[in-house]
C-alpha positions in Angstrom: 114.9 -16.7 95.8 116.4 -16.1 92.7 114.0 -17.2 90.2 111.7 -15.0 92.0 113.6 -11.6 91.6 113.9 -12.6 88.0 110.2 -13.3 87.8 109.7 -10.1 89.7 111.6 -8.2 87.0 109.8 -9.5 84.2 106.3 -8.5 85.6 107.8 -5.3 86.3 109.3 -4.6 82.7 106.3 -6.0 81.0 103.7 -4.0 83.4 106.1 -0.7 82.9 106.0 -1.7 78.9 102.3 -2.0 78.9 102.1 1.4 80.0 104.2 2.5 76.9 102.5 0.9 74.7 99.8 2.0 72.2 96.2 1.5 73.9 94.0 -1.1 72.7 91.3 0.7 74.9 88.7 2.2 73.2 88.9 6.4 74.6 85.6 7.3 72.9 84.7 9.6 75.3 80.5 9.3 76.1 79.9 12.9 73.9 81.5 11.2 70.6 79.6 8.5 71.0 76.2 10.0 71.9 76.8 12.5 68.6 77.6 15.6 71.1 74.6 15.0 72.5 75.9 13.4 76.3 78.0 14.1 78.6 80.1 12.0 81.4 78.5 11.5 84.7 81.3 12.7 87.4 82.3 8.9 88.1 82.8 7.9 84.0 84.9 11.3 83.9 87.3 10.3 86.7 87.4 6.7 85.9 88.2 8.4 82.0 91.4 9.5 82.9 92.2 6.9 85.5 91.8 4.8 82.3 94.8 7.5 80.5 97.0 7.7 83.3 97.2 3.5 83.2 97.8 3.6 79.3 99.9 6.7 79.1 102.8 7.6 81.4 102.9 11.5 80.5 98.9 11.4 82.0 98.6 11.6 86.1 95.6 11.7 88.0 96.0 12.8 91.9 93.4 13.4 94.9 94.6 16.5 96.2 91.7 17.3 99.1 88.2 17.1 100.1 85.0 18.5 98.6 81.5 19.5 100.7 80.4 16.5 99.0 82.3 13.7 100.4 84.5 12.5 97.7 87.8 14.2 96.5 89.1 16.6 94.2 91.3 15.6 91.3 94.0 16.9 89.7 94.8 15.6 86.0 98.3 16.6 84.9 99.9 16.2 81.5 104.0 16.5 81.3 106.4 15.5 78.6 108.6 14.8 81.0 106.4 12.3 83.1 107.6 14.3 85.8 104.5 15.3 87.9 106.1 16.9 91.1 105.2 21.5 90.6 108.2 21.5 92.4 110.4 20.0 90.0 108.2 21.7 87.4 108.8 25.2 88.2 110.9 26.3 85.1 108.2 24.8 83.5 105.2 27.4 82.1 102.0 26.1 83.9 98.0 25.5 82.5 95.4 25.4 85.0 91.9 24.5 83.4 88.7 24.3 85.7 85.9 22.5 84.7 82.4 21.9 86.0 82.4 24.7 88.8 78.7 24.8 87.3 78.0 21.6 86.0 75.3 21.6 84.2 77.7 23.8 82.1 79.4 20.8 81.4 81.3 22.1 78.3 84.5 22.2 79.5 84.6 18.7 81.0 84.1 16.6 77.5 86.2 19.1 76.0 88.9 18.9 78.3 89.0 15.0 78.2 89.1 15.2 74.4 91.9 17.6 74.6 94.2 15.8 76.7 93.8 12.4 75.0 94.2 14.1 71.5 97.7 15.5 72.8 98.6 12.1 74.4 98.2 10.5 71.8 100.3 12.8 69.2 103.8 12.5 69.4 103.9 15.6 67.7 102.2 17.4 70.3 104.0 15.8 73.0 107.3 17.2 71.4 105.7 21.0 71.7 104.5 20.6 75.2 108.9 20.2 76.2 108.1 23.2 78.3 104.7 23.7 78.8 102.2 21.7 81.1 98.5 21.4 81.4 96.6 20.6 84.3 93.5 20.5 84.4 90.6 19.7 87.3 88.1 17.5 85.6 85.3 18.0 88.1 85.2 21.0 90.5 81.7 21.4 91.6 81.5 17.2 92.4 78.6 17.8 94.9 76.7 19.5 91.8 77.8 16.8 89.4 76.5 14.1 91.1 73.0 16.1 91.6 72.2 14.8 87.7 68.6 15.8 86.1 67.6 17.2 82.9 65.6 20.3 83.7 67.7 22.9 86.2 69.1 24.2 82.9 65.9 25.5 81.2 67.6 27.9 78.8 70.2 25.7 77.8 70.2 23.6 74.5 71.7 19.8 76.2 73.3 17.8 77.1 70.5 15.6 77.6 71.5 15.5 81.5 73.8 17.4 83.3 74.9 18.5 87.0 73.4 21.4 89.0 74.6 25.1 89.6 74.9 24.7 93.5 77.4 22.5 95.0 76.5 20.2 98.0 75.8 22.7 100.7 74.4 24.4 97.3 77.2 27.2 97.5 77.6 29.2 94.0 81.3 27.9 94.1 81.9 30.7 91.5 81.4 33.5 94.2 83.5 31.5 96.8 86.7 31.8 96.2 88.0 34.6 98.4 85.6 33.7 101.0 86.2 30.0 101.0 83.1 28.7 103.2 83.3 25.1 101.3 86.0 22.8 101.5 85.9 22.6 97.5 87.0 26.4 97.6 89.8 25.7 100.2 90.6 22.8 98.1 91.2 24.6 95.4 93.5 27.1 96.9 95.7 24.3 97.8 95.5 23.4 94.0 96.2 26.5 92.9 99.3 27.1 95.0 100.8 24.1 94.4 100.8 24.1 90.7 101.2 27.6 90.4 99.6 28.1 86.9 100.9 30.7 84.5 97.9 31.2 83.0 94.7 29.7 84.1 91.3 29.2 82.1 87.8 28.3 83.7 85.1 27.1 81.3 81.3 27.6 81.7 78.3 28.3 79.8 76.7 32.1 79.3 73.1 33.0 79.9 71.4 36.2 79.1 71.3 38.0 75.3 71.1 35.7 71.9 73.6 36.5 69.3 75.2 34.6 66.7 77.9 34.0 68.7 78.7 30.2 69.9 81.5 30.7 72.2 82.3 34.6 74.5 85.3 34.9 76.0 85.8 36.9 79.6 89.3 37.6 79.9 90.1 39.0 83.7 89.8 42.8 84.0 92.8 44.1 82.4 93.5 47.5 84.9 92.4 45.3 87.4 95.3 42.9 86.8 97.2 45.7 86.3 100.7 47.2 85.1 102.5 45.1 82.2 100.4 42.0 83.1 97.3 44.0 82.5 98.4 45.8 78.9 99.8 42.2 77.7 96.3 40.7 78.3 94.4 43.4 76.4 96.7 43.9 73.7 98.5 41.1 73.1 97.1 37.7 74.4 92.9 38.4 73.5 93.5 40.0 70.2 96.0 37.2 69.2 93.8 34.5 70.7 90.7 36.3 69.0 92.8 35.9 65.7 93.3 32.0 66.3 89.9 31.3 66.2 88.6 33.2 63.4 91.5 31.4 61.3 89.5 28.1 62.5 86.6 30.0 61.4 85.4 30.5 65.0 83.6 34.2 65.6 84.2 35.2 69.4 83.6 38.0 71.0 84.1 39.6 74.4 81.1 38.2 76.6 77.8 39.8 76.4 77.0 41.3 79.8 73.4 42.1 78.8 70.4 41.1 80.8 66.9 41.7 80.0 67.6 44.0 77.2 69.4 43.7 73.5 73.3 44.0 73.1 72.9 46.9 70.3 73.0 49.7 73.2 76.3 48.2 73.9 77.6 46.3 77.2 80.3 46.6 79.6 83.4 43.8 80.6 82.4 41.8 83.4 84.2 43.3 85.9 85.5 39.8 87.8 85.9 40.6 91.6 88.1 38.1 93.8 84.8 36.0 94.6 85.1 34.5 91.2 87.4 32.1 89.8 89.7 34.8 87.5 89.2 37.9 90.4 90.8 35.3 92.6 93.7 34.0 90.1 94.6 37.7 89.4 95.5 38.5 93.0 98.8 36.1 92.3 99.7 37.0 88.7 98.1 34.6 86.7 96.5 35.5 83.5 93.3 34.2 83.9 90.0 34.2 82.0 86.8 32.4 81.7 85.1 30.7 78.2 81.2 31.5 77.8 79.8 29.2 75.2 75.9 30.1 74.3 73.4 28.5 76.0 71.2 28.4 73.1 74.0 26.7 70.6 73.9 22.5 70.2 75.9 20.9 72.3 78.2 19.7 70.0 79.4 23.2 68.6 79.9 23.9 71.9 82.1 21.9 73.0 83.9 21.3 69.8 84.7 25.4 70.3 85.3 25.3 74.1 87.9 22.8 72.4 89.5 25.0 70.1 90.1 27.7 72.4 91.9 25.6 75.0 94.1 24.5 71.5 94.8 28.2 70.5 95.4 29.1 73.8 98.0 26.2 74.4 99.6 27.4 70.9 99.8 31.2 72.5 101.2 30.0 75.7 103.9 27.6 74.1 105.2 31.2 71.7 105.0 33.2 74.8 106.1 31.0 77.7 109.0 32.9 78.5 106.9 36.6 78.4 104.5 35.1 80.4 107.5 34.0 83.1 109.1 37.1 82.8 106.0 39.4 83.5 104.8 37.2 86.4 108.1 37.3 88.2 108.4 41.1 87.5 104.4 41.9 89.3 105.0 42.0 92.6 107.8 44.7 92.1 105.6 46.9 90.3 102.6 46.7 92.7 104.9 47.6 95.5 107.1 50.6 94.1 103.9 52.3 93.1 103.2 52.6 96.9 99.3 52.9 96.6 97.2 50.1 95.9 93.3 50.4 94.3 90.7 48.7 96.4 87.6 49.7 93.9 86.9 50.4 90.5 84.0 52.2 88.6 83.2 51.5 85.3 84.4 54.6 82.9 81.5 55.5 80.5 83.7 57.9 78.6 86.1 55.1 77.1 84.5 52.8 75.0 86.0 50.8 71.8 83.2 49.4 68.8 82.8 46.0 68.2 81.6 44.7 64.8 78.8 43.0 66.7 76.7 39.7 65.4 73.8 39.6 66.7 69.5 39.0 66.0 67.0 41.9 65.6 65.1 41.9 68.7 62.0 43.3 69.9 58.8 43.5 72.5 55.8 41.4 71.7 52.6 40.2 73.3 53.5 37.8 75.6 51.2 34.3 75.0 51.6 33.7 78.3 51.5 37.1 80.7 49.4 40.4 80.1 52.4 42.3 79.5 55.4 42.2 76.5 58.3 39.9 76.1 61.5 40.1 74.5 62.2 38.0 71.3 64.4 37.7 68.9 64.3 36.7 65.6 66.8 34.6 64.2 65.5 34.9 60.7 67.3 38.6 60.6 71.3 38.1 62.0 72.8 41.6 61.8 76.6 42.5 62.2 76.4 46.2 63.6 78.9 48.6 65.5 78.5 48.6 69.2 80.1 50.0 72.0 81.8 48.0 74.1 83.0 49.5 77.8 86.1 47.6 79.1 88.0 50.6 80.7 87.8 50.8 84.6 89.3 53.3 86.6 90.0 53.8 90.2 87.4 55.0 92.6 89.4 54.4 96.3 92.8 53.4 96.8 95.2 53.3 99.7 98.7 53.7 100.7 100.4 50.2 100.7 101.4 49.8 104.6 104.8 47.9 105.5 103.0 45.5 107.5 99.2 44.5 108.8 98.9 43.0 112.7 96.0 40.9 112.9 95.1 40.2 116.7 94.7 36.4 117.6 91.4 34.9 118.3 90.1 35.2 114.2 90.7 31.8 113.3 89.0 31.7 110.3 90.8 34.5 108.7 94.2 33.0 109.4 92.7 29.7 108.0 92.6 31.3 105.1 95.9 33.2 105.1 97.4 29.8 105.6 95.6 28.7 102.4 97.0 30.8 100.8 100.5 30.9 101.5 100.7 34.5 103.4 103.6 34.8 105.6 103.8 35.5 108.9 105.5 35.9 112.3 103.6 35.3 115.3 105.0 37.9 118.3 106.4 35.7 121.0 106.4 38.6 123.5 104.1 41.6 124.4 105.5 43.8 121.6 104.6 48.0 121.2 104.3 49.2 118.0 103.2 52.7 116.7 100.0 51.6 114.4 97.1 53.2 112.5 93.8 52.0 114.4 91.2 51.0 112.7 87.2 52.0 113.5 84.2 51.0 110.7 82.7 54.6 109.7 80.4 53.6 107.8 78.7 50.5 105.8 75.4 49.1 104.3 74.4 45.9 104.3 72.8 43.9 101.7 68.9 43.0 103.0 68.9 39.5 100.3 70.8 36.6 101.6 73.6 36.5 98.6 75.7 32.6 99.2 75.1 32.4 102.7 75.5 35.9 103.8 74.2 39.4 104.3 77.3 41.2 102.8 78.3 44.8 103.2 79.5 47.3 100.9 80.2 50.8 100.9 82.6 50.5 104.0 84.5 53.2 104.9 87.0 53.3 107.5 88.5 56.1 110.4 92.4 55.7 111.4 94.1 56.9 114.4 97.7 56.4 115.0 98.5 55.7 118.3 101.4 53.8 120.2 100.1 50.3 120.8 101.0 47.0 123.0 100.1 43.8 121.1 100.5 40.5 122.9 101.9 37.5 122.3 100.3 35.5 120.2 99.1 38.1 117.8 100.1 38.0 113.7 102.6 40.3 112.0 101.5 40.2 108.3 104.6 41.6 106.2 103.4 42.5 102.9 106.6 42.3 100.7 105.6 39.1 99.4 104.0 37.0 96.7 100.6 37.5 98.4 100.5 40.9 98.5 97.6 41.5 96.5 95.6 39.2 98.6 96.4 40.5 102.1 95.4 43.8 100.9 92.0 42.7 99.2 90.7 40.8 102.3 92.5 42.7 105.3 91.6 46.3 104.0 87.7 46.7 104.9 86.7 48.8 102.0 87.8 46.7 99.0 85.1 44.8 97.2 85.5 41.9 98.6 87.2 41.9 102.0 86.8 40.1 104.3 84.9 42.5 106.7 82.7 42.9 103.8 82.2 39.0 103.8 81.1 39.5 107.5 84.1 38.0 108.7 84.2 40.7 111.6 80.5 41.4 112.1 80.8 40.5 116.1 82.6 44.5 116.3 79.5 45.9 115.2 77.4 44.8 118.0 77.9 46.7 121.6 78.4 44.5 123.9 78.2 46.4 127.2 75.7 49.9 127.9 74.7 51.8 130.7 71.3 51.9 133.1 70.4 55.8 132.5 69.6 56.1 136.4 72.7 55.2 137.2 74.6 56.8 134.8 72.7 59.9 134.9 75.0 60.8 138.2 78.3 59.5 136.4 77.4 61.4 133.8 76.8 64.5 135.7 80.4 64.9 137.5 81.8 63.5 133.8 80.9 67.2 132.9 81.8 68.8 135.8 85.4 67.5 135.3 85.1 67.8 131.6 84.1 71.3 130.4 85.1 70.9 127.0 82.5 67.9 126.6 79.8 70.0 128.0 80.2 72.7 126.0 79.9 70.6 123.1 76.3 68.9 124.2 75.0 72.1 125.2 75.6 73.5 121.5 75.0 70.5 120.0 71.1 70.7 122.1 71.1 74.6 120.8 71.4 73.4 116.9 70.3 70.6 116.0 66.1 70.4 117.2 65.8 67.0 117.3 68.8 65.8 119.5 67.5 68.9 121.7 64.1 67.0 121.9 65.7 63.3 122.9 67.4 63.4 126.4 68.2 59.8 125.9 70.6 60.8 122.7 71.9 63.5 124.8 72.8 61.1 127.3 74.4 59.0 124.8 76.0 61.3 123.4 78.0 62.1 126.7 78.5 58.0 126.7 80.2 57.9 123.8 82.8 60.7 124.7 83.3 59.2 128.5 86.1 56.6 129.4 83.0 54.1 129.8 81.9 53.7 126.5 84.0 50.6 124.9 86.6 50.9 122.6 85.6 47.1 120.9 83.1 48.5 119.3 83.3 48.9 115.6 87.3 48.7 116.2 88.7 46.4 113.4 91.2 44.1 115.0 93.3 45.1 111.7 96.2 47.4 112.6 98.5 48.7 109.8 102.0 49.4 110.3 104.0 52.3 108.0 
């Protein structure tokens, strides 16, 4: 028995040396050797770092959850420290990079494998990164990775194949985040609360405009993220980060928002609702923003640039950890002693800055191939012009922050997705009353193109009532002094842009569900009048102004249905309650 344990011990201390070890395995990743012209399929990527974490104990690979594909999501973590639980890590200044939520913009996911083994393998690097680690999801869109061709991506300049856009119940995963209707979406919430990332970077691949420009960068909407989080990412973190990469000799430039038309006129930010990957970050702190290489640049530039960005960006976060820490913890505060929160934004045409733009002369031709004109540009004449650029949003709608929302039982899915995301709550244990403002749809419009599986409304406007209210057991008290603030108010208020009445989370309240025979009502109606004077005042000057309701005795009739006891209160009543 003895011999054994000491047996044991050697295998042990030899496989735990191994690990320490330089590698003898080769980590040419698929790009280098193709000459940046491949990329990983999503099984060499995983088995990539599988192949790291077994060579390098600061490297861990986890399966965190489930994808609409089958097959998991994975988490690839770099620490110092070889210490891999976020809960032990929380002093610690977080990196989340996303890669391959589009993947035949697979730019991100050769870079990000380069980048982690460069900084693995540097023991100089692994001294800076004391404080600082890097996470970094090698493969979100799995479902889309695995559908591999070579021809979805007919404006982009290679890899020779790649993934495609939708995911396996071919969802645009990048306007899924808030409403979460795949399991890759809900998969990555649970990511993204566990780690908790400081600052958080998505990479993709632009379409639209061509400019000189191999790499665009979409930082989130700075009044959108708001107070000292908001002025640190305009002024601080992009120009600094913009600075980086010129030293590398790297031209960025905010991304082009152009479509169909030439960037001299000048272009707007990208105003990143919480559908997409940085909207949804910014409802929890994190300074988030998204890399746009060009589609039209060889692969290899692109990559090696979606490269140095994550490098200058892991320099900026290492100098600023402890600004970044300290604004985070300080956001909540400041959202909640300003007492109003904005729910939209318009776009303010008044407040522009000018870029120093790079871009090709472009104009209308004969089309070889329609009767009409097309756009072209001509890369024999590069430019570098002034141009406006619009990245100042101001607030069109806001609300007064309530102390608490009540959500009535019954809406699963919405408290699915509360529980997602962390949102605390109580659940009443007895019939409770509570003085509330009531909640009744005025008014909406609804999209007439499916958009990623639904019919979404905008426009929504909303009519409150307070009244004195009995809530049963069973139903939610949502507090809103809490880290999720932001979120509850986003998708429980039915006006902001992305709510989750506006994701048709609620649309069973907009459909009657009981009415009235008009011979039998007719005589209800009748002694309804009778007893009700005031009411039949109203209809009969009502019938005396307005000619067409005077011409429709079935709107007439209606209209005393609507201001009887009969008619039901369900209907368009949000089961949203706010408490002040």
């Amino acid at each position: 028995m003895k011999k054994f344990f000491y047996v044991f011990l050697l295998i042990a201390s030899f496989s735990c040396t191994e690990k320490k070890q330089p590698s003898s395995n080769d980590f040419t990743t698929k790009f280098e050797k193709s000459e940046g012209t491949e990329t990983t399929t999503y099984e060499e990527t995983i088995a990539y770092y599988q192949q790291l974490e077994a060579t390098y104990p600061e490297i861990s690979i986890q399966e965190i959850g489930e994808t609409d594909s089958g097959k998991p999501l994975h988490l690839v973590i770099l620490s110092s420290t070889k210490e891999f639980n976020f809960k032990k890590l929380a002093s610690k200044t977080i990196i989340l990079i996303n890669n391959g939520i589009h993947p035949g913009e697979s730019d991100g996911i050769d870079a990000s494998m380069l980048f982690l083994r460069d900084l693995v393998q540097d023991s100089a690097k692994i001294k800076k990164l004391e404080n600082v680690v890097i996470a970094v999801i090698p493969v979100y869109n799995v479902g889309g990775s695995l559908n591999r061709n070579s021809t979805t991506r007919v404006n982009q300049n290679g890899p020779k194949e790649y993934g495609f856009r939708g995911n396996a119940q071919n969802y645009d995963l990048n306007r899924d985040f808030i409403k979460a209707d795949t399991k890759n979406a809900r998969t990555f919430a649970k990511i993204f609360h566990l780690v908790d990332p400081d600052v958080f970077i998505d990479n993709h691949v632009s379409n639209g405009a061509d400019y000189q420009y191999a790499i665009t960068h979409l930082f989130t909407q700075h009044n959108k993220l708001g107070n000292d989080l908001g002025i640190f990412i305009e002024d601080k973190m992009r120009p600094e980060m913009e600075a980086s990469l010129l030293k590398k000799d790297i031209i960025i430039t905010p991304y082009v928002n152009v479509w169909g038309t030439t960037p001299e006129a000048g272009f707007s930010q990208f105003f990143d609702s919480p559908r997409y990957s940085t909207g949804y970050t910014t409802l929890f702190n994190t300074l988030g923003m998204m890399i746009e290489t060009h589609m039209l640049k060889p692969y290899k530039q692109r990559v090696e640039q979606t490269y140095a960005f994550m490098e200058s960006l892991l320099n900026f976060t290492i100098e600023n950890r402890i600004e970044i820490k300290t604004l985070r913890n300080n956001a909540v505060a400041q959202f909640l002693a300003k007492q109003t929160y904005p729910i939209t934004y318009e776009l303010d045409n008044s407040n522009f800055s000018i870029i120093d733009f790079k871009g090709f002369e472009g104009s209308y031709i004969e089309s070889k191939v329609t009767s009409g004109k097309r756009l072209f540009y001509d890369r024999s004449k590069p430019y570098t012009k002034p141009v406006n650029y619009y990245n100042q949003f101001v607030v069109s709608k806001e609300i007064k922050i309530p102390k608490a929302y009540i959500l009535k039982q019954g809406w699963w899915k919405v408290l699915e997705r509360l529980n997602d995301n962390h949102i605390e709550y109580t659940v009443f244990k007895n019939d409770t009353t509570i003085t509330v403002a009531e909640q009744h749809i005025k008014a909406y419009e609804t999209s007439k193109i499916v958009y990623e599986g639904h019919y979404p409304h905008f426009n929504t406007s909303v009519k409150t009532s307070t009244k004195l209210m009995q809530f049963n057991s069973g139903d939610i008290y949502i507090p809103v002094n809490q880290e999720g603030v932001r979120y509850i108010i986003e998708t429980l208020e039915a006006s902001a842009t992305d709510s989750f009445f506006n994701w048709n989370f609620f649309d069973t309240i907009l459909q009657q569900k009981e009415g009235y025979s008009a011979y039998v009502f007719e005589d209800i109606a009748e002694q309804f009048l009778i007893e009700n004077p005031f009411i039949r005042d109203s209809l009969s000057l009502k019938i005396k102004t307005d000619k067409a309701f005077a011409e429709n005795p079935r709107a007439q009739l209606d209209f005393v249905y609507k201001h009887s006891p009969y008619y039901e209160t369900a209907y368009l009543k949000l089961p949203i309650y706010k408490v002040y």
